[in-house]
C-alpha positions, 0 to 999 in steps of 0.5 A, spaced: 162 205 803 161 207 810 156 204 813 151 205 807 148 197 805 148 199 798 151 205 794 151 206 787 159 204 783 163 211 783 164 213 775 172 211 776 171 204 779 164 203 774 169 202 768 175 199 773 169 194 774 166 193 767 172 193 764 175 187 768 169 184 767 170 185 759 176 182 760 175 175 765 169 174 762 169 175 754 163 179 755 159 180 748 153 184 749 149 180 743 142 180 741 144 175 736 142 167 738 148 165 734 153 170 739 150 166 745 152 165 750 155 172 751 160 171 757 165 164 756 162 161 762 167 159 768 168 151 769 164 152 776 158 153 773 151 152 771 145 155 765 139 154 767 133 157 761 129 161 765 122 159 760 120 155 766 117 162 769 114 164 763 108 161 766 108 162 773 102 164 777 104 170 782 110 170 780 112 164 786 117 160 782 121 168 781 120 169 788 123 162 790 129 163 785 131 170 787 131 167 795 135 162 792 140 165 790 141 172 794 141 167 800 146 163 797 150 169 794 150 171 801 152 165 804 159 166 799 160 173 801 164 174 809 159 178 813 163 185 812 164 183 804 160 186 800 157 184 793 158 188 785 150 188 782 152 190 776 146 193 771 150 193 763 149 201 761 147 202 768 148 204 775 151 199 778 152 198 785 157 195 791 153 192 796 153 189 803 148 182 801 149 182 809 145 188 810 141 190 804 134 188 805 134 188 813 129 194 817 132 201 815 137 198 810 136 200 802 133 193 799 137 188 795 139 192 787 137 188 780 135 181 781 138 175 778 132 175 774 135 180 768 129 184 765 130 187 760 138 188 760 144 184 763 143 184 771 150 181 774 153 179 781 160 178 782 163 177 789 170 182 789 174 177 786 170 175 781 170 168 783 163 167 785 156 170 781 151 170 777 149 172 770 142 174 767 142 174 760 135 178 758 134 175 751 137 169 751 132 167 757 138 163 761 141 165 769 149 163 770 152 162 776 158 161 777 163 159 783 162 151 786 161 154 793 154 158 790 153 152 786 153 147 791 149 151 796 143 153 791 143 148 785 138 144 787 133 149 789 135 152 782 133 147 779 127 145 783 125 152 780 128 152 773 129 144 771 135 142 769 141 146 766 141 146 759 149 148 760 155 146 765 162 149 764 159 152 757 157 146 754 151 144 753 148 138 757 145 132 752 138 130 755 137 122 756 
């Protein structure tokens, strides 16, 4: 990788990536309400809908959301680890989340945010992340340490999740 902060996932190492992310994570790609969730959401995690910024006056909450959860995944990542962005049926990328974004680096790719399609963080291990599922309207993420970092903020922006651990959360 060089010293480049972001480079598109070679096509060898594109199928390695999905096909382990098929693999661990039950990926269903679905439309369909009743497939949903489309991954089978790991113990240490949490669903928010993202429905909250369907009214969101200059994109503020986005903003804060995005923040959150870049600044939490990395604070996950060692300072030369580096991150997956995965785009479904895309590009995708590895990236240094310690460089991207910084003066002359390239910026961060995707968002948590999925518009349009699944847009998808993974540490290397596969053990920390996120999942944007686009027409579900839900964010996961995933690894204790990333929940414990940005949970609060999360939920500041999102309200509570409306899954933990795959399940549902039954509201008072």
């Amino acid at each position: 990788m060089k010293n480049e902060s972001v480079v598109p996932i070679p096509e060898t190492e594109y199928r390695r990536v999905w096909d382990r992310f098929h693999a661990e994570f039950g990926f269903r790609p679905s439309v369909n309400p009743a497939q949903w969730p489309s991954i089978e959401e790991p113990v240490a995690s949490a669903t928010w809908s993202l429905a909250s910024l369907d009214d969101d006056p200059g994109d503020e909450g986005l903003d804060r959301l995005v923040d959150a959860v870049r600044q939490g995944l990395t604070a996950c990542v060692p300072p030369q680890g580096r991150l997956f962005a995965l785009d479904w049926q895309h590009v995708s990328f590895q990236f240094s989340p310690h460089l991207a974004g910084k003066p002359g680096q390239k910026p961060w790719p995707l968002s948590p945010y999925p518009d349009g399609d699944y847009y998808i963080y993974l540490t290397e291990d596969f053990s920390t992340g996120s999942f944007g599922h686009p027409w579900e309207g839900t964010l996961c993420l995933f690894g204790q340490g990333l929940l414990d970092l940005v949970g609060a903020q999360v939920d500041e922006v999102l309200g509570a999740p409306i899954r933990r651990a795959g399940r549902p959360v039954h509201r008072q």
